[in-house]
C-alpha positions as CSV (number, residue, x, y, z in Angstrom):
1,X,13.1,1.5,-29.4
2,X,10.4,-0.4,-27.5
3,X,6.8,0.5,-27.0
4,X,4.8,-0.3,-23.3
5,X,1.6,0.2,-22.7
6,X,-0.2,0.2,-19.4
7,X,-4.4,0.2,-19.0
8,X,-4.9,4.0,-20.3
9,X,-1.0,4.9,-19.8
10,X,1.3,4.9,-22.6
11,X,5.1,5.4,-22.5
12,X,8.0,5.4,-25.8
13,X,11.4,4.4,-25.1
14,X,14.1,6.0,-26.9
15,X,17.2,4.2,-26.4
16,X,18.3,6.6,-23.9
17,X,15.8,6.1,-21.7
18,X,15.6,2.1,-22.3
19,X,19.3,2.3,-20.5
20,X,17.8,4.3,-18.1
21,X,15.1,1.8,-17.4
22,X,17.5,-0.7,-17.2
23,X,19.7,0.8,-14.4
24,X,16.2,1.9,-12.3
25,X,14.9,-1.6,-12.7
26,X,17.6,-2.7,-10.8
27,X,16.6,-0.6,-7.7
28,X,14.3,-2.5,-5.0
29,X,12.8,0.8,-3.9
30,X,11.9,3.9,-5.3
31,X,12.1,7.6,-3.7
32,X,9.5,9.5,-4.7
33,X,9.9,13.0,-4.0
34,X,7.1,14.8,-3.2
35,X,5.2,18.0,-2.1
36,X,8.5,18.4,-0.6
37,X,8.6,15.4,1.3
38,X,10.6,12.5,0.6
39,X,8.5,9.0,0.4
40,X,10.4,5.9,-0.5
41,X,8.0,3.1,-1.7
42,X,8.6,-0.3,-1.0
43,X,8.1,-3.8,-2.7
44,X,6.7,-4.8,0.3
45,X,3.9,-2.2,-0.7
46,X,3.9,0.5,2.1
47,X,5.8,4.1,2.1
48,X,8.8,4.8,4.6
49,X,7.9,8.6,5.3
50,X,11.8,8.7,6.8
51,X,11.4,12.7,8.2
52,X,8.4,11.5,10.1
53,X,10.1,8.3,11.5
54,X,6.6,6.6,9.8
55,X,5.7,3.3,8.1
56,X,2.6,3.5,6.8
57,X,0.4,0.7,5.0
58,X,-3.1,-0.3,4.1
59,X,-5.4,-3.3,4.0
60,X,-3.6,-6.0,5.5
61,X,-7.1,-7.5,6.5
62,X,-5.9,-9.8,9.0
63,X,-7.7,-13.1,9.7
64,X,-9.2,-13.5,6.2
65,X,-6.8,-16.3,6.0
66,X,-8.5,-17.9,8.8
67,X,-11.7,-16.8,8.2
68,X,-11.7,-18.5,4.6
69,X,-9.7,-21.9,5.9
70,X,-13.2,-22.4,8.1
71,X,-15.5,-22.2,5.6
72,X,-13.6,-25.0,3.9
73,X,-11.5,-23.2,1.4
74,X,-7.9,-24.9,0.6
75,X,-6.0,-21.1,1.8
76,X,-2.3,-21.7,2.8
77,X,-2.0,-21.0,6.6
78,X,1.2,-19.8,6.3
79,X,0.2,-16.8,4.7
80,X,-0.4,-14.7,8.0
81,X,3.0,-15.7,9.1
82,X,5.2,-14.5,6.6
83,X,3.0,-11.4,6.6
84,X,3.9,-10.6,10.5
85,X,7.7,-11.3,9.4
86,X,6.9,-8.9,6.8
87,X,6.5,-6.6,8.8
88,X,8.8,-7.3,11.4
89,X,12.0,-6.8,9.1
90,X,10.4,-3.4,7.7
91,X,9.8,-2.1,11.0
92,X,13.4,-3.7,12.3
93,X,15.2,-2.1,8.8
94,X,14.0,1.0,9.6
95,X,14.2,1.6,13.1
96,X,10.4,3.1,13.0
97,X,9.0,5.5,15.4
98,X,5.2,5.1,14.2
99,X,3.4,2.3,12.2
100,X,0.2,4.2,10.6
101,X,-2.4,1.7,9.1
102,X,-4.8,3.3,6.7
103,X,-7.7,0.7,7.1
104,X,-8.7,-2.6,7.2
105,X,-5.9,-4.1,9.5
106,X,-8.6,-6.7,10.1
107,X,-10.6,-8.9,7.9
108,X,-13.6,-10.9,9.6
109,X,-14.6,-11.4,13.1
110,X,-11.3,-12.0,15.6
111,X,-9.4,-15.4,15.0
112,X,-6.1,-16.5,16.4
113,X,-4.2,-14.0,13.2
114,X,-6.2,-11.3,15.3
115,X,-4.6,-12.5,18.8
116,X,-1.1,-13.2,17.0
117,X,-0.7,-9.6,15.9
118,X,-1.8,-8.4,18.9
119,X,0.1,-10.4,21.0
120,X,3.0,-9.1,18.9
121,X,2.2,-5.3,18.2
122,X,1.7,-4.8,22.1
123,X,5.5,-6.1,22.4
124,X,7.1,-3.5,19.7
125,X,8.2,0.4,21.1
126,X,7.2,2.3,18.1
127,X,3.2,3.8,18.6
128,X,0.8,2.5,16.2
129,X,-2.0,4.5,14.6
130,X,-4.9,2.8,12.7
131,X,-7.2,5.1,10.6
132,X,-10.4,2.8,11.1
133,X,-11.3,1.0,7.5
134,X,-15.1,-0.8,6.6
135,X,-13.5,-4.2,7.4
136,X,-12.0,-3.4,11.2
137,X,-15.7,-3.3,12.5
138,X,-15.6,-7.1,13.0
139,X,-12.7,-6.5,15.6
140,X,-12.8,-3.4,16.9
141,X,-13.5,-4.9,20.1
142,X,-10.6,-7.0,19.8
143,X,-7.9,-4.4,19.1
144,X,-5.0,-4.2,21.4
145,X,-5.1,-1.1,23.8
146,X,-1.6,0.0,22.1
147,X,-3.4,1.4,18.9
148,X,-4.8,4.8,18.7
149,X,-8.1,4.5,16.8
150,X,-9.5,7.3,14.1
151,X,-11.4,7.8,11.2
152,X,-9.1,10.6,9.8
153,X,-5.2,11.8,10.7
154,X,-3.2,15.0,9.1
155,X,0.5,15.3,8.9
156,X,1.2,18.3,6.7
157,X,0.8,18.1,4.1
158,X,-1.2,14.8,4.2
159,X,-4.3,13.6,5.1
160,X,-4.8,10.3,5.6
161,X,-8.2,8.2,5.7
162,X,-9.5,4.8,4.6
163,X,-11.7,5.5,2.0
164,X,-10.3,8.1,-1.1
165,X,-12.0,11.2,-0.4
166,X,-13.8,13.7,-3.1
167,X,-11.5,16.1,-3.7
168,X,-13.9,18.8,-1.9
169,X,-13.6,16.7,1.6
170,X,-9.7,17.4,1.4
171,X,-8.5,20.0,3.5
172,X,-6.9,23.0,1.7
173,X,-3.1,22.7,1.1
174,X,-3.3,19.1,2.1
175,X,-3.2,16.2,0.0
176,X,-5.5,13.0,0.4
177,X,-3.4,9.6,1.1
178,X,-5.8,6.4,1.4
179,X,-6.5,2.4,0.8
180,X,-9.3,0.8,0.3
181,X,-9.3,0.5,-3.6
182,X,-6.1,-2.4,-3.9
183,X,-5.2,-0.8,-6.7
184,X,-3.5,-2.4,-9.5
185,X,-2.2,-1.5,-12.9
186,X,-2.3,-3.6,-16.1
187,X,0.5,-4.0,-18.3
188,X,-0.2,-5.2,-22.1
189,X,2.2,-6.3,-24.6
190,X,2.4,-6.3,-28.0
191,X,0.6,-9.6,-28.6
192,X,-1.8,-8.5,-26.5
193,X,-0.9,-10.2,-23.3
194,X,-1.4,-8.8,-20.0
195,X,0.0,-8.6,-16.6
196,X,-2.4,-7.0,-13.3
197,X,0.7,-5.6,-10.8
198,X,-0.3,-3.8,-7.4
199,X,0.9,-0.4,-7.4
200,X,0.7,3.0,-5.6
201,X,-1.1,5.5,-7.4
202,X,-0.8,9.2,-7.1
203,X,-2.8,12.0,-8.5
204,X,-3.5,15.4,-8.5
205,X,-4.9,15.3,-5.1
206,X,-4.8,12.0,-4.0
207,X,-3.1,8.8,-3.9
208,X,-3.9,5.2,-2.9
209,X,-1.4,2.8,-1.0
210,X,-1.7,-0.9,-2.2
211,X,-2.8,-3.8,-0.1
212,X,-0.2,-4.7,2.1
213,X,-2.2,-8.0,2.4
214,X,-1.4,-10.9,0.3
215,X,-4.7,-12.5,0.2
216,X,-6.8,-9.2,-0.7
217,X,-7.4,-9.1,-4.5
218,X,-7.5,-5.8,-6.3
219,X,-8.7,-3.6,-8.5
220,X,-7.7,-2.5,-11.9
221,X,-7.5,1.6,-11.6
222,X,-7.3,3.8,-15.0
223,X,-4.3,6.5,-15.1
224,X,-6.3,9.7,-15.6
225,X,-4.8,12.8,-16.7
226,X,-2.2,14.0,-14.2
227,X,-1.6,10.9,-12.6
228,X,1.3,8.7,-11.8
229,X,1.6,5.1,-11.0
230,X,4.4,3.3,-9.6
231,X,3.7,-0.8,-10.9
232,X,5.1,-3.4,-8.1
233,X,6.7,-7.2,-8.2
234,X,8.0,-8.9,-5.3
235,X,11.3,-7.4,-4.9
236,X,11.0,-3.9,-7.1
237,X,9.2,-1.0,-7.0
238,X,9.0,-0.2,-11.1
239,X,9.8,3.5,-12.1
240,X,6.8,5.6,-12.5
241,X,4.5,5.5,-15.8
242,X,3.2,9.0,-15.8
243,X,0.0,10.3,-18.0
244,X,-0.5,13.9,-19.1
């Protein structure tokens, strides 16, 4: 028997469930069945909604890259470029009818990553929705005709916005789905060493996607009562650590 513990999540192991980690850890995704929907959520950090023929991500904040290598910083300019082809095998894999951004698709004022992506999006057949996001004022001038702008959408039984909503803002029978936050979880061992993972978060009525970004940082959430989080690495979406 093992012991993990995650920042205000706790979870004992039998032996049982040990092989049972084992065999999940071997997955790359995870289907999360929920409010009668099936979601599978992806190391790449965004969900597959498959009934609704929807990708959906959040805070890619394109042209920070850029925006950073100007001011003099030593960022890899590859970065943006395996993030497009990132996105180009998910929405290839999956045949997708809609890509639905919840926020922050852009970083910074427009820069060549803003013209690449558009010069690429208005080339794919699948619609795009962006829910606009605090950051995507800097471009919002600059985004390709091809992308239906809002500041909120609902597909039962989601709704979907930027920012998390209070749970009084979400409509009734619907549940809140958002960005913003970058959440991660934190993962501490015995000898008190720790690990910060992305991961998506889901509670009692709301959830928060991940950054789909690579160069976006994050924030360390607590698992409050009711809640489940799903930790990520670059190939595996982990099994859930549930609290209460």
């Amino acid at each position: 028997m093992f012991f993990l513990s995650f920042f205000g999540c706790n979870s004992l192991l039998t032996p049982d469930s040990q092989i049972e980690l084992l065999l999940a850890l071997s997955m790359q995704t995870f289907t999360y069945r929920f409010l009668g929907e099936e979601l599978t959520l992806l190391p790449s950090k965004a969900i597959w909604w498959q009934k609704k023929h929807a990708l959906i991500i959040a805070d890619w904040h394109i042209g920070k890259v850029g925006h950073f290598r100007k001011e003099g910083f030593a960022i890899p300019n590859k970065i943006h470029g395996a993030e497009l082809k990132k996105l180009e095998r998910l929405t290839s894999e999956f045949n997708i009818g809609k890509l639905l951004i919840l926020g922050d698709l852009f970083h910074s004022l427009p820069n060549k990553e803003t013209q690449d992506f558009n010069r690429w999006i208005e080339k794919q057949p699948f619609t795009v929705e962006l829910i606009l996001g605090n950051h995507d004022s800097y471009s919002v001038k600059e985004i390709s005709e091809k992308i239906s702008c809002n500041t909120e959408s609902r597909e039962f039984p989601f709704q979907f916005t930027h920012e998390p909503l209070e749970e009084q803002q979400i409509a009734p029978n619907f549940y809140g789905l958002s960005g913003h936050i970058h959440p991660m979880v934190q993962l501490v061992g015995k000898g008190k060493q720790s690990l910060r993972l992305p991961c998506f978060y889901f509670g009692k009525r709301k959830g928060l996607l991940p950054a789909f970004g690579t160069f976006t940082g994050g924030h360390v959430i607590k698992c409050k009562k009711d809640t489940i989080v799903f930790p990520i690495t670059q190939n595996r979406v982990f099994p859930p650590i549930k609290n209460g």
